[in-house]
SEPA-843488 format. One record per residue (C-alpha): residue in one letter; x, y, z; residue number from 1; chain. Coordinates in Angstrom, 2 decimals. Each point is the difference from the previous one (the first is absolute). Example, Ala and Ser with C-alpha at 12.3 -4.5 7.8 and 13.67 -1.06 7.14 Angstrom:
REM residues 2
<pt><vexlum>A</vexlum><c1>12.30</c1><c2>-4.50</c2><c3>7.80</c3><doke>1</doke><vexba>A</vexba></pt>
<pt><vexlum>S</vexlum><c1>1.37</c1><c2>3.44</c2><c3>-0.66</c3><doke>2</doke><vexba>A</vexba></pt>
***
This chain:
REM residues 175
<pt><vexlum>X</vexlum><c1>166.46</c1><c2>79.60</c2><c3>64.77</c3><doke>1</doke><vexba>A</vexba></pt>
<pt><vexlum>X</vexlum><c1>-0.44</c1><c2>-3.89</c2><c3>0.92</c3><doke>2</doke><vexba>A</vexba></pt>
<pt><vexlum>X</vexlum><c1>3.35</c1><c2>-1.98</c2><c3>1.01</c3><doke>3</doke><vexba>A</vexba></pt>
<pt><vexlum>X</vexlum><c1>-0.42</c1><c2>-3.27</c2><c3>-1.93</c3><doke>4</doke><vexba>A</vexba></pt>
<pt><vexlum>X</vexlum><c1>1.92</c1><c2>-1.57</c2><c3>2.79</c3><doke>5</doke><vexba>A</vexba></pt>
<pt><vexlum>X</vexlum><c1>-0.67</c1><c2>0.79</c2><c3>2.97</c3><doke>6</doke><vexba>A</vexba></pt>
<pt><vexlum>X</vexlum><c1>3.30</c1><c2>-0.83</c2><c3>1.91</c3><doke>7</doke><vexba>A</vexba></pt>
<pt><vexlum>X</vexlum><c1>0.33</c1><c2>-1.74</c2><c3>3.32</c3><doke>8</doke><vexba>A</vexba></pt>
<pt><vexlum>X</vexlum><c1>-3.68</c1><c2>-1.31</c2><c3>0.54</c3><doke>9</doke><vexba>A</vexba></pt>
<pt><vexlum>X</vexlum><c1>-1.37</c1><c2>3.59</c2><c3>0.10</c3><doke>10</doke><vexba>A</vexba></pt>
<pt><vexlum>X</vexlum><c1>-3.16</c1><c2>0.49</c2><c3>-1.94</c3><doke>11</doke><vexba>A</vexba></pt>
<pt><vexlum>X</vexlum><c1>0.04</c1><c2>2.02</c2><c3>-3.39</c3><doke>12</doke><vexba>A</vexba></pt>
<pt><vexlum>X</vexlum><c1>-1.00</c1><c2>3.95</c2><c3>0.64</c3><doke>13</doke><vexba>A</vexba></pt>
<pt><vexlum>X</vexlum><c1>-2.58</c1><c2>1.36</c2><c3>-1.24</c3><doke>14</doke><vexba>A</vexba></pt>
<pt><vexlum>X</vexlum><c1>-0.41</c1><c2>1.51</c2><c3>-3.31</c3><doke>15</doke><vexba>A</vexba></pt>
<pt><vexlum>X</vexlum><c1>0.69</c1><c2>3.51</c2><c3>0.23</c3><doke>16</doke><vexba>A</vexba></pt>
<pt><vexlum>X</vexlum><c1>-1.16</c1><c2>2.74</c2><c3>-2.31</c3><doke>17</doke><vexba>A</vexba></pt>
<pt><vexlum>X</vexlum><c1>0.90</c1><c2>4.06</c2><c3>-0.36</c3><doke>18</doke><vexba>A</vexba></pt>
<pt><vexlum>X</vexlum><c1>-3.11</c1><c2>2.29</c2><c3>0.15</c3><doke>19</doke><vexba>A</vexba></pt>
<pt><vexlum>X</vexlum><c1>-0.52</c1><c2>2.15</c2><c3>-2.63</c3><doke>20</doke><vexba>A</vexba></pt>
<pt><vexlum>X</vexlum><c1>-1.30</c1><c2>3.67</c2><c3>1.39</c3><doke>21</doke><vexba>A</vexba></pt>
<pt><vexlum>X</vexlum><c1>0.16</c1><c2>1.13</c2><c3>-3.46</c3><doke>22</doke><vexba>A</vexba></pt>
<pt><vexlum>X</vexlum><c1>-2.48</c1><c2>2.55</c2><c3>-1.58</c3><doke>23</doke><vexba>A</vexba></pt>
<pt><vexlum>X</vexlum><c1>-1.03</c1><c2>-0.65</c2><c3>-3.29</c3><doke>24</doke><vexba>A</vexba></pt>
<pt><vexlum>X</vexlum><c1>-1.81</c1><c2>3.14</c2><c3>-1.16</c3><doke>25</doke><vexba>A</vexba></pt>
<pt><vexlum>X</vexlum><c1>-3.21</c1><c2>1.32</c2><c3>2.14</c3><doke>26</doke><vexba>A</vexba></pt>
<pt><vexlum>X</vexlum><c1>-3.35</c1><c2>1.32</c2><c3>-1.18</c3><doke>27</doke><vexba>A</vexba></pt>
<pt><vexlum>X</vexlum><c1>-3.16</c1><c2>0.02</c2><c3>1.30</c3><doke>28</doke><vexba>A</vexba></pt>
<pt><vexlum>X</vexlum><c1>-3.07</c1><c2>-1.51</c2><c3>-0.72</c3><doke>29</doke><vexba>A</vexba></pt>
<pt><vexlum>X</vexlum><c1>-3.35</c1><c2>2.24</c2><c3>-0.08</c3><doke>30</doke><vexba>A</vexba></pt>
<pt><vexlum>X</vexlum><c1>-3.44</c1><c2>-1.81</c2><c3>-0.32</c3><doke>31</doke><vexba>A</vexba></pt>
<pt><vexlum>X</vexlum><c1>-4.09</c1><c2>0.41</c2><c3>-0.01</c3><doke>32</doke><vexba>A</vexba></pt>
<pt><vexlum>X</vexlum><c1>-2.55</c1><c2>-2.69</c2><c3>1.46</c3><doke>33</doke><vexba>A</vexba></pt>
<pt><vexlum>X</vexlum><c1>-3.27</c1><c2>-0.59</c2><c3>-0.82</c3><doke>34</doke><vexba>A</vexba></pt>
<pt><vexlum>X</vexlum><c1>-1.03</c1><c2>-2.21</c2><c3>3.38</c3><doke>35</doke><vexba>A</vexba></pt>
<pt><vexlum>X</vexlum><c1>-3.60</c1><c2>-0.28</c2><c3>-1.76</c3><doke>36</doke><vexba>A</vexba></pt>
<pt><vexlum>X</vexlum><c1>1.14</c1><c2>-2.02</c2><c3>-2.27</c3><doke>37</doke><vexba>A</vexba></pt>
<pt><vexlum>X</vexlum><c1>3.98</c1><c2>-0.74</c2><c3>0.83</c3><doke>38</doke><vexba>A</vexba></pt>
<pt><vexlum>X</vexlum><c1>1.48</c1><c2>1.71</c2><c3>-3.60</c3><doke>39</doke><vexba>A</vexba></pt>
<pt><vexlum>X</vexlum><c1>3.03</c1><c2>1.35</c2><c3>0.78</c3><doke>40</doke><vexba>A</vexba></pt>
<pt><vexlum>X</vexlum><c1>2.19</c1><c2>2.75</c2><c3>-1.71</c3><doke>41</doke><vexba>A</vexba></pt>
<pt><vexlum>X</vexlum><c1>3.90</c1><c2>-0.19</c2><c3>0.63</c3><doke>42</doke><vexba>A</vexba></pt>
<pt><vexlum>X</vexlum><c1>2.51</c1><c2>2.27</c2><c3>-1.65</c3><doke>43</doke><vexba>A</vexba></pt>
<pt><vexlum>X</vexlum><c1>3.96</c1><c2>0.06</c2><c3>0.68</c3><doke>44</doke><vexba>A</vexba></pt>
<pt><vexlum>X</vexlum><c1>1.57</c1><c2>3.66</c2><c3>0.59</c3><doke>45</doke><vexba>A</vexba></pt>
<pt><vexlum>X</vexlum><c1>3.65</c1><c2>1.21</c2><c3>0.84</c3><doke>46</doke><vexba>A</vexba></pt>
<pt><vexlum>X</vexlum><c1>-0.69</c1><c2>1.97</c2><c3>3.04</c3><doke>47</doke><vexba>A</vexba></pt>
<pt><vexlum>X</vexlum><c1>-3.20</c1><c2>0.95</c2><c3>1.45</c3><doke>48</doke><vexba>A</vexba></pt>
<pt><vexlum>X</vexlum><c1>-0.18</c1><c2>3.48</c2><c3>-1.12</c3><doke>49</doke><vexba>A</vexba></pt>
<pt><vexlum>X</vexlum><c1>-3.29</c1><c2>2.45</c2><c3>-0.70</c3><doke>50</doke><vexba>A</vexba></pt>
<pt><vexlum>X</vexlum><c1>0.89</c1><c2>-0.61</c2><c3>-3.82</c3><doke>51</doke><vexba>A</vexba></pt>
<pt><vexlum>X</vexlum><c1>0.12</c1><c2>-3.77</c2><c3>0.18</c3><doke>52</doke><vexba>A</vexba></pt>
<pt><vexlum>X</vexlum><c1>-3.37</c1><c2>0.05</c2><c3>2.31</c3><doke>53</doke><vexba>A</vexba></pt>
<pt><vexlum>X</vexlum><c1>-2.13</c1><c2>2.20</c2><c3>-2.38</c3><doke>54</doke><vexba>A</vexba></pt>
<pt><vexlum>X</vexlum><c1>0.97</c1><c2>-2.44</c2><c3>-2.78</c3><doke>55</doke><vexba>A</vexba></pt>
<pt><vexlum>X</vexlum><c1>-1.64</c1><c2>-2.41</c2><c3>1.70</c3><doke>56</doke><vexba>A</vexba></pt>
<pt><vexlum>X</vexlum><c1>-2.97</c1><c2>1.81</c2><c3>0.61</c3><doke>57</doke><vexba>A</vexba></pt>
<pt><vexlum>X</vexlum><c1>-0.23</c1><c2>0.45</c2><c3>-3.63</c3><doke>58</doke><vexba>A</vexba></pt>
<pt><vexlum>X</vexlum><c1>0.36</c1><c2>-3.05</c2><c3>-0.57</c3><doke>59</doke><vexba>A</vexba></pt>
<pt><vexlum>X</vexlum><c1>-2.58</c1><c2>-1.69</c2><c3>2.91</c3><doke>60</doke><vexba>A</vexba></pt>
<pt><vexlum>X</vexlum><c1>-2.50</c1><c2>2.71</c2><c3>-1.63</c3><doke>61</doke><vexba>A</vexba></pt>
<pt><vexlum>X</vexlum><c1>0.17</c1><c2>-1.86</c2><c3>-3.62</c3><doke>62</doke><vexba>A</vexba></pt>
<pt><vexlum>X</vexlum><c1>-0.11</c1><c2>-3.52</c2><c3>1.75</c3><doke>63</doke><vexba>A</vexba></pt>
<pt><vexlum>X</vexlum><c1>-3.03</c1><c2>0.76</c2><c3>2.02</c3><doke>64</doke><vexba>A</vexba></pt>
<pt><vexlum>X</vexlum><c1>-3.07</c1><c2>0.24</c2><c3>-2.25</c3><doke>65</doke><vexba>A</vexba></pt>
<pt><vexlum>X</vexlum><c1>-1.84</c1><c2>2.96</c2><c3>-0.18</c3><doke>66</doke><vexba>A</vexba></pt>
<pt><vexlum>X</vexlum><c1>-3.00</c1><c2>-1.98</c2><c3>1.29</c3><doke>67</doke><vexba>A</vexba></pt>
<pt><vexlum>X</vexlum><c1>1.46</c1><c2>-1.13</c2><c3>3.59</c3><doke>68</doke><vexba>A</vexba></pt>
<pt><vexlum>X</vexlum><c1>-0.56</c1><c2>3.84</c2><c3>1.17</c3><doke>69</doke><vexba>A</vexba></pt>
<pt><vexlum>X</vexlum><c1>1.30</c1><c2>1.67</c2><c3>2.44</c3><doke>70</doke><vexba>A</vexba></pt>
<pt><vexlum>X</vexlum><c1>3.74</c1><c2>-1.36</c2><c3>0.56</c3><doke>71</doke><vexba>A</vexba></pt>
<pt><vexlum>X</vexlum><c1>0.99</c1><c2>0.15</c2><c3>3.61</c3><doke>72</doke><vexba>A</vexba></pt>
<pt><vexlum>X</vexlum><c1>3.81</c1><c2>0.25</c2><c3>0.16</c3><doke>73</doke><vexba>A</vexba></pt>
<pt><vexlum>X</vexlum><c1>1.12</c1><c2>-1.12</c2><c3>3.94</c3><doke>74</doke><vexba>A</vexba></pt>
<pt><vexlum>X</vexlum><c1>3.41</c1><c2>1.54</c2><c3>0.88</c3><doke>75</doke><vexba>A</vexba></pt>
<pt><vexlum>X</vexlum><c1>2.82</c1><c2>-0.08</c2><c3>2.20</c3><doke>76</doke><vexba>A</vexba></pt>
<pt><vexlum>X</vexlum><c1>2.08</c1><c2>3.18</c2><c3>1.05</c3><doke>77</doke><vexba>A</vexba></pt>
<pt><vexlum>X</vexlum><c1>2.27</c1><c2>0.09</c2><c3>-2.46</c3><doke>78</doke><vexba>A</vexba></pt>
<pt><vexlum>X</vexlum><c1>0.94</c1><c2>3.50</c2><c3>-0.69</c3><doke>79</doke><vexba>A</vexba></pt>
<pt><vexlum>X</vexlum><c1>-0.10</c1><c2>-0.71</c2><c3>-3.65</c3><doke>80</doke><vexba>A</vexba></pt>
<pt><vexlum>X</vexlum><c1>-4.09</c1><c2>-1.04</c2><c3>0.33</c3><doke>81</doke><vexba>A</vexba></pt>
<pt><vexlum>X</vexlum><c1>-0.83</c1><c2>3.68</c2><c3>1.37</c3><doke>82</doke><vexba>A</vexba></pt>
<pt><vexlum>X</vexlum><c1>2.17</c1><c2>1.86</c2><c3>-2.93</c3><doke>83</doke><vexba>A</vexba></pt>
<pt><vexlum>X</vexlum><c1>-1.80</c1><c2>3.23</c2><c3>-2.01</c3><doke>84</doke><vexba>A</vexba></pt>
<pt><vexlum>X</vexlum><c1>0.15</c1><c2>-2.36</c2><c3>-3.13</c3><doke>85</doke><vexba>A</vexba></pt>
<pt><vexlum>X</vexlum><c1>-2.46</c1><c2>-2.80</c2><c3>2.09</c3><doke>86</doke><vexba>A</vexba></pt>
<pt><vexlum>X</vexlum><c1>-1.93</c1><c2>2.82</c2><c3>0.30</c3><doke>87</doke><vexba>A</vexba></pt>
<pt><vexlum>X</vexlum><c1>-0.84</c1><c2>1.36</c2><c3>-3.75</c3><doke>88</doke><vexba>A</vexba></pt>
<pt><vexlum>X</vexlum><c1>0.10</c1><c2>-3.59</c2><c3>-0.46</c3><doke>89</doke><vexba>A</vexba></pt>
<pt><vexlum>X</vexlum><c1>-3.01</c1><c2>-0.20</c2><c3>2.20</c3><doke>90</doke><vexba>A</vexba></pt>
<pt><vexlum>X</vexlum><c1>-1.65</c1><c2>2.57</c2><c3>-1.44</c3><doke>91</doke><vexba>A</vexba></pt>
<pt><vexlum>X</vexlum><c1>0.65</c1><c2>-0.73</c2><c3>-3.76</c3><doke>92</doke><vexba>A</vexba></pt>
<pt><vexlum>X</vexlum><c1>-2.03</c1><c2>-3.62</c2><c3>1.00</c3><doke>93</doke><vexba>A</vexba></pt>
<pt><vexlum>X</vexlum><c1>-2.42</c1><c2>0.58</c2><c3>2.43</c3><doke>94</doke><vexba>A</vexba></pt>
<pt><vexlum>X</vexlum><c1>-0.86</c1><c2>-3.38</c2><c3>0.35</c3><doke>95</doke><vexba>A</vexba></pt>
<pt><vexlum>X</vexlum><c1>2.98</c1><c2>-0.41</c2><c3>2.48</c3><doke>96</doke><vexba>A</vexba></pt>
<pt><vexlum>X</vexlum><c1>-0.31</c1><c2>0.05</c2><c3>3.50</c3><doke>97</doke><vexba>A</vexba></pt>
<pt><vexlum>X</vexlum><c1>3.23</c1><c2>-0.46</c2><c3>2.00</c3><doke>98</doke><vexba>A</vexba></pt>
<pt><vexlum>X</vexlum><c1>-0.37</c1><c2>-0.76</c2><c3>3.92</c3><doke>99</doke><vexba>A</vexba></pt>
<pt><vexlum>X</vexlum><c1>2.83</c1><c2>0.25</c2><c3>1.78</c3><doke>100</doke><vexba>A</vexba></pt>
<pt><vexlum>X</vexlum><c1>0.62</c1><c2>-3.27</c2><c3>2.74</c3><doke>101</doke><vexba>A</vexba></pt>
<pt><vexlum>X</vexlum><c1>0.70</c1><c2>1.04</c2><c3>3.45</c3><doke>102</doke><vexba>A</vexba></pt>
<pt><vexlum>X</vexlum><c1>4.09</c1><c2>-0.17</c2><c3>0.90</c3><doke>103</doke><vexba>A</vexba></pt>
<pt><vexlum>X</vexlum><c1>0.60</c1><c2>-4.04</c2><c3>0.91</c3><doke>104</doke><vexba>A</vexba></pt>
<pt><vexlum>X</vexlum><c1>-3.22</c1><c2>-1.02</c2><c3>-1.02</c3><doke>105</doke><vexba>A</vexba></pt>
<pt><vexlum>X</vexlum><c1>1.01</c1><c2>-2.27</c2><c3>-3.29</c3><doke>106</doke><vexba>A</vexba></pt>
<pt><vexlum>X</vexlum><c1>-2.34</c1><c2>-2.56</c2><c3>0.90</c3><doke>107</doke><vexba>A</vexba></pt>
<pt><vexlum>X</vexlum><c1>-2.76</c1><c2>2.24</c2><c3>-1.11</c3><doke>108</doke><vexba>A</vexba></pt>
<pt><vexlum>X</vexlum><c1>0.68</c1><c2>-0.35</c2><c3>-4.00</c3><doke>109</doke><vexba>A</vexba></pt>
<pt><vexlum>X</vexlum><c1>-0.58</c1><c2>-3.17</c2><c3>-1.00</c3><doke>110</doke><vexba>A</vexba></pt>
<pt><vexlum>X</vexlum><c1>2.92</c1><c2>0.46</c2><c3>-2.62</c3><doke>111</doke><vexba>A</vexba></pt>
<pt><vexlum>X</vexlum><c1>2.12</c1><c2>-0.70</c2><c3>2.97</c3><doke>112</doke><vexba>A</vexba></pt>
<pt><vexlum>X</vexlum><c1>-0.75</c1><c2>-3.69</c2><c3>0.02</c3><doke>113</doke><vexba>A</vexba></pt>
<pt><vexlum>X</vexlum><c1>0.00</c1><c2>-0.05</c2><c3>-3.59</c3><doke>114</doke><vexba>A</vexba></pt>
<pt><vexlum>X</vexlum><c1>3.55</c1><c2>0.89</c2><c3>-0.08</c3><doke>115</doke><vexba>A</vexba></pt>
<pt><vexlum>X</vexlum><c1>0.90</c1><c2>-2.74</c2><c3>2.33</c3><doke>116</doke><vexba>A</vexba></pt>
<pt><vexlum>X</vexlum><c1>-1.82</c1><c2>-2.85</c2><c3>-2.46</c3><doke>117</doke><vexba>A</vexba></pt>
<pt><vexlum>X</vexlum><c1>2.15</c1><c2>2.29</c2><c3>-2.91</c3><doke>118</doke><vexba>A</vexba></pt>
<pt><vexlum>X</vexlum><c1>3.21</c1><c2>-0.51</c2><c3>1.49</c3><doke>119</doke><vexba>A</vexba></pt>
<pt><vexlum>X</vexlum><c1>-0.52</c1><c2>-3.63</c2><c3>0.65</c3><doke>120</doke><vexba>A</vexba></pt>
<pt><vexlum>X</vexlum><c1>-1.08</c1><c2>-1.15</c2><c3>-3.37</c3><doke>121</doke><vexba>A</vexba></pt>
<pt><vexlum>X</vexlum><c1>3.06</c1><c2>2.51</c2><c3>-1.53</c3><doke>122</doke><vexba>A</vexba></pt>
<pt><vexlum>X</vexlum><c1>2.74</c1><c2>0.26</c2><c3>2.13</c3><doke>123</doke><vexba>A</vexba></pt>
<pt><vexlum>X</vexlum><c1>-0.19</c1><c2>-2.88</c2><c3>2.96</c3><doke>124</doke><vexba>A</vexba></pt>
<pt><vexlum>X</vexlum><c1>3.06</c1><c2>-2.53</c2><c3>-0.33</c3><doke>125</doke><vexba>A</vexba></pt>
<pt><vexlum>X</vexlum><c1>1.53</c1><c2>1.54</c2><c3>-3.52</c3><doke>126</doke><vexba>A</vexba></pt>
<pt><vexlum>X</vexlum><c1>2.87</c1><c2>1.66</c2><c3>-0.07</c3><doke>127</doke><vexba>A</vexba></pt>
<pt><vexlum>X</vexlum><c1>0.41</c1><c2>3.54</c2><c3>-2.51</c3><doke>128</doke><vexba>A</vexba></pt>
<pt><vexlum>X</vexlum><c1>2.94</c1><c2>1.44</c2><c3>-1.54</c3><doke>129</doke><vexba>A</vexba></pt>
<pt><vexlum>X</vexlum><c1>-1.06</c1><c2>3.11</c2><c3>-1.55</c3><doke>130</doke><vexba>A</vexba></pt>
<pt><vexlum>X</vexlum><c1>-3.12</c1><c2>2.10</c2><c3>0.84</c3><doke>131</doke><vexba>A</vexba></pt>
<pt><vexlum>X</vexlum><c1>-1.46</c1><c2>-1.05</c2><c3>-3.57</c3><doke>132</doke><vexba>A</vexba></pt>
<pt><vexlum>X</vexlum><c1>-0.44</c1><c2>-3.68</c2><c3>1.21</c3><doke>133</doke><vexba>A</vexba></pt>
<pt><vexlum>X</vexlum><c1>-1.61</c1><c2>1.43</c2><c3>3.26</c3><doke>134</doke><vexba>A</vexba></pt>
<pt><vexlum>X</vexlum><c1>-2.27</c1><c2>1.86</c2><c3>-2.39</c3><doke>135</doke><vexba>A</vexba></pt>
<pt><vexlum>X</vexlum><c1>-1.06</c1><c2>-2.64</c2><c3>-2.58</c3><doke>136</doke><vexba>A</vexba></pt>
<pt><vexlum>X</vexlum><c1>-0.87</c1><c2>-2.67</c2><c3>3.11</c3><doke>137</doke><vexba>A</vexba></pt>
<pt><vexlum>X</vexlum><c1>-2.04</c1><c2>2.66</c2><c3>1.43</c3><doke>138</doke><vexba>A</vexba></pt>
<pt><vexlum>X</vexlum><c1>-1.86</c1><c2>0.75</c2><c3>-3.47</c3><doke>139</doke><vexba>A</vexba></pt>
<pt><vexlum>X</vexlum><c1>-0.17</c1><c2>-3.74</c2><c3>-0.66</c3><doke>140</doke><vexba>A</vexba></pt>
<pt><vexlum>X</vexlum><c1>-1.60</c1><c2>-0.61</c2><c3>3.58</c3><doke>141</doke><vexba>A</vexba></pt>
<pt><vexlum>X</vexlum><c1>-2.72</c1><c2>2.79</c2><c3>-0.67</c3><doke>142</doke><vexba>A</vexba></pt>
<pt><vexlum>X</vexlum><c1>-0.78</c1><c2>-1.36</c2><c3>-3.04</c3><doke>143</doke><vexba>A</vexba></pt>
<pt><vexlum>X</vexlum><c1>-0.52</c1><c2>-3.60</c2><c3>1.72</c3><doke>144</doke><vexba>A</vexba></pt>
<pt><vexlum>X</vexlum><c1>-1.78</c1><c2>1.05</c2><c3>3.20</c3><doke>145</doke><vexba>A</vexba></pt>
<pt><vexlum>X</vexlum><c1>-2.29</c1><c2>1.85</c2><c3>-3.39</c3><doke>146</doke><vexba>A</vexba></pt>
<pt><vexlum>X</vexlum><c1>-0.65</c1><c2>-2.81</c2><c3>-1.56</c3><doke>147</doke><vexba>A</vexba></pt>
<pt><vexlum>X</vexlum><c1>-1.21</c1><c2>-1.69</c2><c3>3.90</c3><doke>148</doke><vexba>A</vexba></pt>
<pt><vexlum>X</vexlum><c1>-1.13</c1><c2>2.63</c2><c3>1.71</c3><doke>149</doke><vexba>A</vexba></pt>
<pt><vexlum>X</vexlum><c1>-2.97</c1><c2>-0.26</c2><c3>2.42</c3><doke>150</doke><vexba>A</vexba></pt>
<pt><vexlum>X</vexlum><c1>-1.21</c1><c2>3.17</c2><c3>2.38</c3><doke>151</doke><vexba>A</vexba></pt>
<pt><vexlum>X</vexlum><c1>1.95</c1><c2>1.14</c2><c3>2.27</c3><doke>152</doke><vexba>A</vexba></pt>
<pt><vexlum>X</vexlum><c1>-1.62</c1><c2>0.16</c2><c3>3.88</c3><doke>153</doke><vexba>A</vexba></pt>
<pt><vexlum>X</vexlum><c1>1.37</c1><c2>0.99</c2><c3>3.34</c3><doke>154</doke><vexba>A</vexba></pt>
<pt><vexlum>X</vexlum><c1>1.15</c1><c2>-2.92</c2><c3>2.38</c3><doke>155</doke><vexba>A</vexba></pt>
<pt><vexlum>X</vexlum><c1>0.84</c1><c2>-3.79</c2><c3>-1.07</c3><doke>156</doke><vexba>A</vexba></pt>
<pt><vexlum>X</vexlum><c1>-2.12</c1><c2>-2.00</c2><c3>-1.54</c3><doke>157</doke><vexba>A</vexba></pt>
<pt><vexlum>X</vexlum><c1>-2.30</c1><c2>-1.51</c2><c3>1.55</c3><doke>158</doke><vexba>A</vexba></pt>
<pt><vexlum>X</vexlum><c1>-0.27</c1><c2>-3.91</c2><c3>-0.10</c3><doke>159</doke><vexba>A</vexba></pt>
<pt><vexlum>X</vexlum><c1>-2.95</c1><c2>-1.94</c2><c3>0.65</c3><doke>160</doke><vexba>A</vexba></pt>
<pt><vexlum>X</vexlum><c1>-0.41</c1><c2>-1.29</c2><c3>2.86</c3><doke>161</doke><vexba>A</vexba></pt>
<pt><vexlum>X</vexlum><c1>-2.42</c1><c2>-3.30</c2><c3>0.43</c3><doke>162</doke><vexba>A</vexba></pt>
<pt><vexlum>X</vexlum><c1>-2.25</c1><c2>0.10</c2><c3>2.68</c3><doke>163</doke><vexba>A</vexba></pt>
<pt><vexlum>X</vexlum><c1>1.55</c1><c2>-1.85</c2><c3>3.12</c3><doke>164</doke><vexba>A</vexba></pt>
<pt><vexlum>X</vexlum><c1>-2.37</c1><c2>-2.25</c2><c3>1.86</c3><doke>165</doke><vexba>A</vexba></pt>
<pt><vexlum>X</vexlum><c1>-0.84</c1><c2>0.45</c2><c3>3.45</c3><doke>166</doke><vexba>A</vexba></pt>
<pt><vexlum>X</vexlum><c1>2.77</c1><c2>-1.66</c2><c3>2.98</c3><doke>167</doke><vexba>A</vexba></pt>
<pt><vexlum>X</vexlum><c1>-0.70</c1><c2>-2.03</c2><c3>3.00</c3><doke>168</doke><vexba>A</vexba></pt>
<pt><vexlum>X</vexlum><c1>-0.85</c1><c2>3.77</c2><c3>1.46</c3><doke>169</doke><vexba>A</vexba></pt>
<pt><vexlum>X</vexlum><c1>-2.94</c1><c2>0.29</c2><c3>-2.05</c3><doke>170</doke><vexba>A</vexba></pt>
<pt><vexlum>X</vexlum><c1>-3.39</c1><c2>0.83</c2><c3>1.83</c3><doke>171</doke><vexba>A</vexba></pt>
<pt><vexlum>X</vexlum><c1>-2.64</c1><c2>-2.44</c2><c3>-1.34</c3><doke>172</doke><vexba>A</vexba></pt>
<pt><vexlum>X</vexlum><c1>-2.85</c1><c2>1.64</c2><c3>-2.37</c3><doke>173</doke><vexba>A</vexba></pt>
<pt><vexlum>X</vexlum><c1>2.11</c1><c2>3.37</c2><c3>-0.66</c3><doke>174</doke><vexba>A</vexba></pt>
<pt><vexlum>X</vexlum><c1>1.50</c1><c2>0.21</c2><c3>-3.30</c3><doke>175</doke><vexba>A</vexba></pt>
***
């Protein structure tokens, strides 16, 4: 709240406004990468459950073509990942591979990164009020980092530097 009049040559306070801890729903998001080529896969679920995650293997397998190979699935720990359905899954489509990243050691799948450029382009400065909006943005931003995607490498990109020419410290005939 703003006094209009500030009374007795104080200044006005400031604006003041409640925060809102509220949850609006929660889900999670599950997702595939192909850094080759930056396509990405993203798929809202409930909960992250061994039901929810073979779904999504079922569904990667149909978006992948059959021509890319062998698919090479990079993991975290999650208990759901190493389940006895992964497994028949694994062996019902043996063109799955699933490595499993050593504990704290994210910055090994370059999905990681890919998350971070996924949140900004869907979630950074909105505001959500039910897990369906949280969803669409999400789909919406896949489908726009789709239709600009470039491949996806390790590090920052690099900029081009122009040569500098030599200083005042420069030893005459040496380039």
């Amino acid at each position: 709240m703003i006094d209009p009049a500030p009374k007795g040559g104080r200044p006005a306070k400031r604006a003041r406004q409640q925060a809102d801890y509220g949850r609006r729903g929660k889900g999670y998001i599950f997702g595939a990468f192909v850094p080759a080529t930056g396509e990405s896969f993203t798929r809202p679920y409930p909960g992250r459950t061994t039901a929810n995650w073979i779904d999504l293997l079922e569904r990667v397998e149909v978006w992948v073509p059959p021509s890319a190979g062998a698919v090479y699935a990079i993991l975290d720990n999650l208990s759901a990942h190493r389940a006895t359905d992964v497994l028949l899954f694994s062996l019902a489509h043996p063109r799955w591979e699933f490595v499993f990243q050593p504990t704290a050691a994210a910055y090994l799948n370059l999905i990681e990164p890919w998350w971070k450029v996924l949140r900004s382009l869907a979630l950074k400065g909105r505001r959500f009020e039910t897990w369906d909006q949280v969803a669409d943005a999400v789909e919406r931003a896949t489908a726009y980092w789709n239709a600009h995607r470039h491949p996806f490498v390790w590090g920052r990109r690099r900029r081009h530097r122009p040569k500098r020419s030599p200083g005042v410290a420069a030893v005459p005939g040496v380039r």
